[in-house]
N, C-alpha and C positions, 0 to 999 in steps of 0.2 A: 426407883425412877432415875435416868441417865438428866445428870445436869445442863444438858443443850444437847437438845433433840430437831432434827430435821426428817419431815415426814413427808415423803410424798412430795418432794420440794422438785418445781421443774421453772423453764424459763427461757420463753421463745421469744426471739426478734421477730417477725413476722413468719419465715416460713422455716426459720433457724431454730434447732432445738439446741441451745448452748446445753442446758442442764434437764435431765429427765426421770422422772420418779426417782429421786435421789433420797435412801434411807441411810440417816446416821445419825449414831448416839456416840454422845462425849462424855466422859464421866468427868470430876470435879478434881481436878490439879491436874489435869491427864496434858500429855503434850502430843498433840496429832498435827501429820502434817497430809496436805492434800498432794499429790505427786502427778502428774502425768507431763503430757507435750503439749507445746504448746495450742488452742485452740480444743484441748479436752475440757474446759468449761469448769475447772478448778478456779481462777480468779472469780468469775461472777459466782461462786457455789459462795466464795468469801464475801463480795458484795453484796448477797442478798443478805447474810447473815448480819452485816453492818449496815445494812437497811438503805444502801446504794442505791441497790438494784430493787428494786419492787419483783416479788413472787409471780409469775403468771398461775401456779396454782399450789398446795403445800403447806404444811405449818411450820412455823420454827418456833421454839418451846424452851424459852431458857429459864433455869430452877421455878418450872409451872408456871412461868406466866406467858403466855402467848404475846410472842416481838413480833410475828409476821408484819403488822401494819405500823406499826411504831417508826417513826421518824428515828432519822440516826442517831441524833441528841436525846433522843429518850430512852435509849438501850444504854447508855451510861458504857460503852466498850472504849476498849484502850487497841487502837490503830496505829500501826506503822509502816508507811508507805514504801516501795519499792525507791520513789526518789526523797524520801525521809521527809518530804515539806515543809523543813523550820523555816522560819520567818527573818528572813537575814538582817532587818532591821533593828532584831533585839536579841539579848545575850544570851548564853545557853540559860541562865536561872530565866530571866525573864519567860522565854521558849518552853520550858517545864514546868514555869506557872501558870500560863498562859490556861490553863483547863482546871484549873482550880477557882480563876480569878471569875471564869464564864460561870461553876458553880456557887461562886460567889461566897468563897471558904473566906472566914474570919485572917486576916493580916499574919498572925501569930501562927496559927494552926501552917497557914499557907509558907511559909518561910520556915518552918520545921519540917514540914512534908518533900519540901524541895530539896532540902539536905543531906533529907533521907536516902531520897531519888539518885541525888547526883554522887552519895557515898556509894550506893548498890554499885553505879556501873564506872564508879571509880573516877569520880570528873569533879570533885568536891573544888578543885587549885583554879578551875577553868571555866569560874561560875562566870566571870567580866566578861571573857570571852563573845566574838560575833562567829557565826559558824563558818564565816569566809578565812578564820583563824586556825579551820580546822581541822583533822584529818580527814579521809574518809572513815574511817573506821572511830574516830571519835565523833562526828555526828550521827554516825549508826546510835553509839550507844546514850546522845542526848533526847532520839524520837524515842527512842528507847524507853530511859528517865520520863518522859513526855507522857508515853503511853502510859508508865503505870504510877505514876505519882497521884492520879485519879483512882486507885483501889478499885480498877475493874474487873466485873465478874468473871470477863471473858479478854486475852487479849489477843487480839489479829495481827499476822504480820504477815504482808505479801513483799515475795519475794527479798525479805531482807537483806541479802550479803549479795547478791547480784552485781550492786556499783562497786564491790571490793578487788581487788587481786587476788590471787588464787591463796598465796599465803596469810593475807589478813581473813583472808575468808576464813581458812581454818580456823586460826587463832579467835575469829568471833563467831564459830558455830559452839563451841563450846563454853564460848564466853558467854555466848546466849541462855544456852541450856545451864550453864552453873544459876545464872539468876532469876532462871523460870525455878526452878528448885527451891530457892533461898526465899520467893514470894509465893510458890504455890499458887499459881495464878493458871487455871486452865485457860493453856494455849495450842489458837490453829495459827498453822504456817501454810502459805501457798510456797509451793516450790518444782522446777524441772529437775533440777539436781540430785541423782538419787543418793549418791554420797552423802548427801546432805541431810536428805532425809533420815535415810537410815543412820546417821550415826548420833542423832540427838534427841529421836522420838520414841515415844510410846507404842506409839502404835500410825503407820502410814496406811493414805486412803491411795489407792491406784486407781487415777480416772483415762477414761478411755472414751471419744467421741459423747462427751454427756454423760457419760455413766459409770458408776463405781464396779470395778473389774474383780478388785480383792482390796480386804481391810484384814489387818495384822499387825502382828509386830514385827518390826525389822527382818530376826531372824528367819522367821517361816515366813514372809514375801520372797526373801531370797533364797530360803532352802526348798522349799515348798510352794513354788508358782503355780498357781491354780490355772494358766493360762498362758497358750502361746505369747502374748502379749505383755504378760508381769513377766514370763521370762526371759523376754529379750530388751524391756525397758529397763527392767532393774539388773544390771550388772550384763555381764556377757555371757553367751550360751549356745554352746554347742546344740541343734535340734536335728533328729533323724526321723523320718518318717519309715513304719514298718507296718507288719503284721503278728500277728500274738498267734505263735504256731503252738506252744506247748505252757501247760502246768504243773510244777513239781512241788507241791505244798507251799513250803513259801515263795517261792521263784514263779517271775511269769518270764517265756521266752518270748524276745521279741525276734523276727528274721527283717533284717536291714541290708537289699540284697542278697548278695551270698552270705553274709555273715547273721550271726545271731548276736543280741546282746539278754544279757538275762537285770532283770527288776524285781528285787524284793517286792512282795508287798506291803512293807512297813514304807517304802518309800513313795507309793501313793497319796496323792492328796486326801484322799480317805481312807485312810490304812485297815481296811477290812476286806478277808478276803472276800465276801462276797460283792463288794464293790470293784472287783479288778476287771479289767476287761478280759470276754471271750476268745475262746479260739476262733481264730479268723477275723477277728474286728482291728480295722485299721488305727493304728497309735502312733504318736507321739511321744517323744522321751528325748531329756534334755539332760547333757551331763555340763557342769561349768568347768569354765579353762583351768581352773587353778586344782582340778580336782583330775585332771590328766595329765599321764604322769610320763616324762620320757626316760627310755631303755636306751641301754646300746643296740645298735643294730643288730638282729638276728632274736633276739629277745622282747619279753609283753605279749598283748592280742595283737597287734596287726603289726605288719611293715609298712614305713611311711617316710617320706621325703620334705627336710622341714623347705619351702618355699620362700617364707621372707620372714625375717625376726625385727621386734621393736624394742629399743630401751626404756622401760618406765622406770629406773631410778629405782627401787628397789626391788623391781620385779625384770624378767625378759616376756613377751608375749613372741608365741612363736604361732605360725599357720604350717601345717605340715595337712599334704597329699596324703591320700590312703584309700583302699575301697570303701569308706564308708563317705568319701569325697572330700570338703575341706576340712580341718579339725582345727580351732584355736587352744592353745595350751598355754599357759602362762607360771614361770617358774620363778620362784625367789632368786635374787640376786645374789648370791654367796661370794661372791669376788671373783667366782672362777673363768675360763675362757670361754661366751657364748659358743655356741653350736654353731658354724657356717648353714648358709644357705648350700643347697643342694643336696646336703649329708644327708644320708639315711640313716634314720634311726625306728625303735621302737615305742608304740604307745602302750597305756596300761592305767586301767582305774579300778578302784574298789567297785565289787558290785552294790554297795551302798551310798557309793555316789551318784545311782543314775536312779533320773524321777520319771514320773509320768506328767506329760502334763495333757490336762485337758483340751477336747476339742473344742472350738467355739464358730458358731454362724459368720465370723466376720474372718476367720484366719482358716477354717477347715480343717 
C-alpha cells in the first residue's frame, strides 16, 4: 500500500471544477512534484492535502489513516509557502522552533532539534539572525529548517524557488533535493517550472484543466509524452499532423504532406505492435529540437531555410522553413560561427527520435 494516497479526490468552487477525480499514490521517501500552468488546479490538489482546502468529494490516506477531514494541525505536515511566511519579529532559531514549541517539545529536546535543522541547511552562524537580515535564498532554506524540524511524514512545498533569481534558483533546486535525500522525507512540490521539475524529482504529475494528463519519471514525460499537451508543456516540440499510409514490421510510415516520416514502433507510447495505429488513421508525431540535426545545404531529409536564430548560452535555437512548415532545432554551442538567417541548410534525425503522441478530446 502507497504511503499517501489520493482517491477520487475532486474540488469545486461552485460551478468551477479546480480538481477532478484525481488518482495518485506516493510512496514513502519518493519526491513528486505536481507540474502544470497555471489555473490546472495543482496548488489546491497541495491544499487539500494540507487540509487548506476541504475535499468536495475523495479520500486522502496517509500511511492508512484517513486525513480527508482532519484539521491541518492534526496531519502533523511540514509546509513551505511560496512567500516562505516567517515571522519577522523573531530569529531564524526562534522561526524553526516556533512548531516544536506549539508541540509543546521538552526545552532540551527542542534546542537540539533546531541545531539539527539549521546544520542540514547550513545556517547554524545565523541562528540571531531576523529574516529582514537575509537573503532570499537564505530564508528559503530557514521555512525549510521550519518545515522539517517537526519530523514530518509528508513535506509540502509550493512553489518554492519562485521569489529567487534564476541563478539561486538553480543553485537551491539541488540544494533542496541534496536534503530531501539526507532526511528521506516524502516530498510534494507544486511547480510551473518544468526544468524544475524534471531535474529534482522522482517522478512528475502533469496536470491539465483539473486533471492528471501523465505521471512519470522525468525521463519518459520528456522522452515519451503520452499527449499533445505533455509534449508541448514539457520542453519544446516539434508536432506534425499526418496519416499512417504503410507498415514495415517495425516501421510505421507516416505521410506529412508530400513527405513521409517513418516511427519505430519501439517509440510509441505503448511499444506494441499491435497497439500502433492503422493504415489510414490520422496521427500525430513529435520530434524535439535538440534531436534535429542541421546539414549543409543539399544534404539530410529536407531542404530548409533557417528564418531566425536565438542565443541560449550554451545552446543556438534555430527555426528553419521547409515542407513540413516551421521546424525548431536547437544545437550546442561549440564556439563556432552561428548559421545566418536566410541560409539554406539541411535537416536530418534519427528515426528513433520521432514519437507518437496520442490523441486527446481537448487538442484532437
Amino acid at each position: 500500500m502507497s504511503f499517501l494516497t489520493l482517491a477520487d479526490v475532486s474540488k469545486s468552487f461552485g460551478n468551477l471544477h479546480a480538481v477532478a477525480d484525481l488518482n495518485l499514490s506516493v510512496e514513502k521517501g519518493e519526491f513528486v512534484s505536481l507540474l502544470g500552468p497555471s489555473g490546472c488546479g495543482k496548488t489546491t490538489t497541495l491544499q487539500m492535502i494540507a487540509g487548506f482546502v476541504e475535499t468536495s468529494s475523495g479520500r486522502i490516506v496517509l500511511d492508512g489513516r484517513d486525513i480527508t477531514d482532519m484539521k491541518p494541525n492534526q496531519r502533523g505536515l511540514g509546509i513551505v509557502f511560496q512567500s516562505y511566511a516567517l515571522f519577522p519579529h523573531m530569529t531564524v532559531a526562534q522561526n524553526v522552533r516556533f512548531g516544536l514549541e506549539m508541540r509543546r517539545v521538552s526545552k532540551t529536546e527542542s534546542e537540539a532539534r533546531v541545531r539539527e535543522a539549521l546544520a542540514l541547511v547550513r545556517l547554524e552562524a545565523l541562528a540571531d539572525r531576523f529574516p529582514r537580515e537575509l537573503s532570499g535564498g537564505q530564508r528559503q532554506r530557514v521555512a525549510i529548517a521550519r518545515a522539517i524540524v517537526i519530523a514530518p511524514p509528508v513535506l509540502l512545498l509550493d512553489e518554492p524557488m519562485s521569489n529567487l533569481d534564476a541563478k539561486l534558483r538553480e543553485e537551491m533546486q539541488f540544494e533542496l533535493r541534496a536534503i530531501q535525500r539526507r532526511i528521506g522525507t516524502t516530498t510534494i512540490m507544486v511547480t510551473h517550472d518544468q526544468s524544475e521539475a524534471l531535474s529534482i524529482s522522482d517522478r512528475v504529475v502533469v496536470m491539465e484543466a483539473g486533471r492528471i494528463t501523465q505521471v512519470d519519471t522525468p525521463y519518459r514525460a520528456y522522452e515519451r509524452p503520452e499527449n499533445r499537451f505533455v509534449s508541448e508543456f514539457i520542453g519544446k516540440a516539434n508536432l506534425f499532423s499526418g496519416t499512417v499510409v504503410a507498415h514495415d514490421g517495425a516501421n510505421v510510415h507516416v505521410e506529412v504532406g508530400a513527405d513521409r516520416i517513418e516511427v519505430s514502433h519501439a517509440t510509441h507510447p505503448h511499444p506494441r505492435p499491435s497497439d500502433a495505429p492503422d493504415v489510414g488513421d490520422a496521427v500525430t508525431v513529435c520530434i524535439r529540437p535538440e534531436k534535429v540535426r542541421l546539414d549543409a545545404s543539399g544534404a539530410g531529409r529536407l531542404p530548409a531555410t533557417v528564418t531566425s536564430r536565438f542565443f541560449l548560452g550554451s545552446q543556438w535555437l534555430y527555426r528553419v522553413d521547409c515542407r513540413l512548415g516551421e521546424v525548431l532545432v536547437c544545437c550546442q554551442n561549440e564556439g563556432d560561427e552561428p548559421i545566418a538567417e536566410g541560409e539554406t541548410v539541411g535537416i536530418d534525425w534519427k528515426r528513433e527520435a520521432v514519437r507518437f503522441v496520442a490523441r486527446d478530446a481537448r487538442h484532437g
